[in-house]
C-alpha positions as CSV (number, residue, x, y, z in Angstrom):
1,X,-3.9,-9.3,-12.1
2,X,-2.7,-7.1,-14.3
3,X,-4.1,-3.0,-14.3
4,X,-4.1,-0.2,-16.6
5,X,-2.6,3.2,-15.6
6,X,-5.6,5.1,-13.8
7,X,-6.3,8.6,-13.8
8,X,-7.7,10.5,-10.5
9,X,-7.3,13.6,-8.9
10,X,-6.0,14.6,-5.1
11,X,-7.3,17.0,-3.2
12,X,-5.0,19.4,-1.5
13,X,-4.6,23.2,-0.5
14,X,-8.1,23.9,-2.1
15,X,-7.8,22.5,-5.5
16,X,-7.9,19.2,-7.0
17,X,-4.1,18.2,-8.5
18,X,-4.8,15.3,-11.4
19,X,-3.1,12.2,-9.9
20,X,-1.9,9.0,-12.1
21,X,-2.1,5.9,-10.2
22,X,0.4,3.8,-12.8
23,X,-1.2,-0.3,-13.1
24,X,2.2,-1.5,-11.6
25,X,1.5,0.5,-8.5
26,X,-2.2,-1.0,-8.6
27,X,-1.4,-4.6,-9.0
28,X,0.7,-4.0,-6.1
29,X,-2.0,-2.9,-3.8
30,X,-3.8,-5.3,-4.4
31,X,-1.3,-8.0,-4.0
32,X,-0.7,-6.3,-0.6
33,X,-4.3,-5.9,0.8
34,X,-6.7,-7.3,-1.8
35,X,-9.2,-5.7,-3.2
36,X,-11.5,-5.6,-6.2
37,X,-10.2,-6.6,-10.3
38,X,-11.9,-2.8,-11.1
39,X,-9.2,0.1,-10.6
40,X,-11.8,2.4,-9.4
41,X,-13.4,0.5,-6.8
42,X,-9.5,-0.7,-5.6
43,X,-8.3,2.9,-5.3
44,X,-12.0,3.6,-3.5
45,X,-11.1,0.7,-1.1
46,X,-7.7,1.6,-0.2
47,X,-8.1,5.5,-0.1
48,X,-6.0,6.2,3.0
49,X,-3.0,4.4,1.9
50,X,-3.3,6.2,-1.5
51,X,-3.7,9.3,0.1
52,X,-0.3,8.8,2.7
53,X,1.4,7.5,-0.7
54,X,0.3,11.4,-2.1
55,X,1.3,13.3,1.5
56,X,5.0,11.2,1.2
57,X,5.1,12.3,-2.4
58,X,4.3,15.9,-1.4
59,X,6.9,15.9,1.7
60,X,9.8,14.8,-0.9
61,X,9.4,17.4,-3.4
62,X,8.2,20.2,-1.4
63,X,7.7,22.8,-4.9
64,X,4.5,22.8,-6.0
65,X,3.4,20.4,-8.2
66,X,1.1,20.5,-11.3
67,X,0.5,16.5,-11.3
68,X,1.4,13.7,-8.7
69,X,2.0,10.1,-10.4
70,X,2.7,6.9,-8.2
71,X,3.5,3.9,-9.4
72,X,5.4,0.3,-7.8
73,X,8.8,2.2,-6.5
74,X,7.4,4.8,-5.2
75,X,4.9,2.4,-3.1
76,X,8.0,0.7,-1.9
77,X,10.0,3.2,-0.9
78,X,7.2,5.2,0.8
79,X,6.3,1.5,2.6
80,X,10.3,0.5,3.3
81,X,10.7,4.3,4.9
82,X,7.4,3.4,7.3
83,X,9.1,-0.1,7.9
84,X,6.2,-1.8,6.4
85,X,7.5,-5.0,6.2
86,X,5.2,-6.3,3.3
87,X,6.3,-3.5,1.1
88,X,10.0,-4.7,0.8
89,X,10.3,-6.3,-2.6
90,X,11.1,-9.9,-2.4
């Protein structure tokens, strides 16, 4: 399944940073855990890993950031640093 980029927002410090969740990263997810064909209710459903994908984002880059964006390499390397073996690209 295929999914276009989808825009959200991340709450952190008291305020709401826009967040781009790119369809790559998406299609991903759901590959990994499952999940619904709509991009909303996948994001919805798999919340916590989205938001340790933001916190890992966050810890690399430690300036303050106007935007966040994930998409597929940044799911992997935040999955092969946390030696989640179904993140390593096969």
């Amino acid at each position: 399944m295929e999914y276009a980029d989808a825009y959200t927002t991340f709450e952190t410090q008291g305020r709401a940073l826009p967040l781009l969740i790119r369809g790559d990263a998406l299609s991903l997810l759901r590959d990994t855990f499952g999940g619904s064909d709509d991009a909303r209710e996948l994001i919805a459903e798999n919340h916590e890993t989205i938001d340790a994908i933001v916190h890992f984002l966050i810890e690399e880059d430690t300036h303050w950031q106007w935007s966040l964006e994930i998409d597929r390499e940044t799911m992997l390397r935040w999955g092969r640093q946390r030696d989640l073996w179904h993140w390593k690209p096969v």
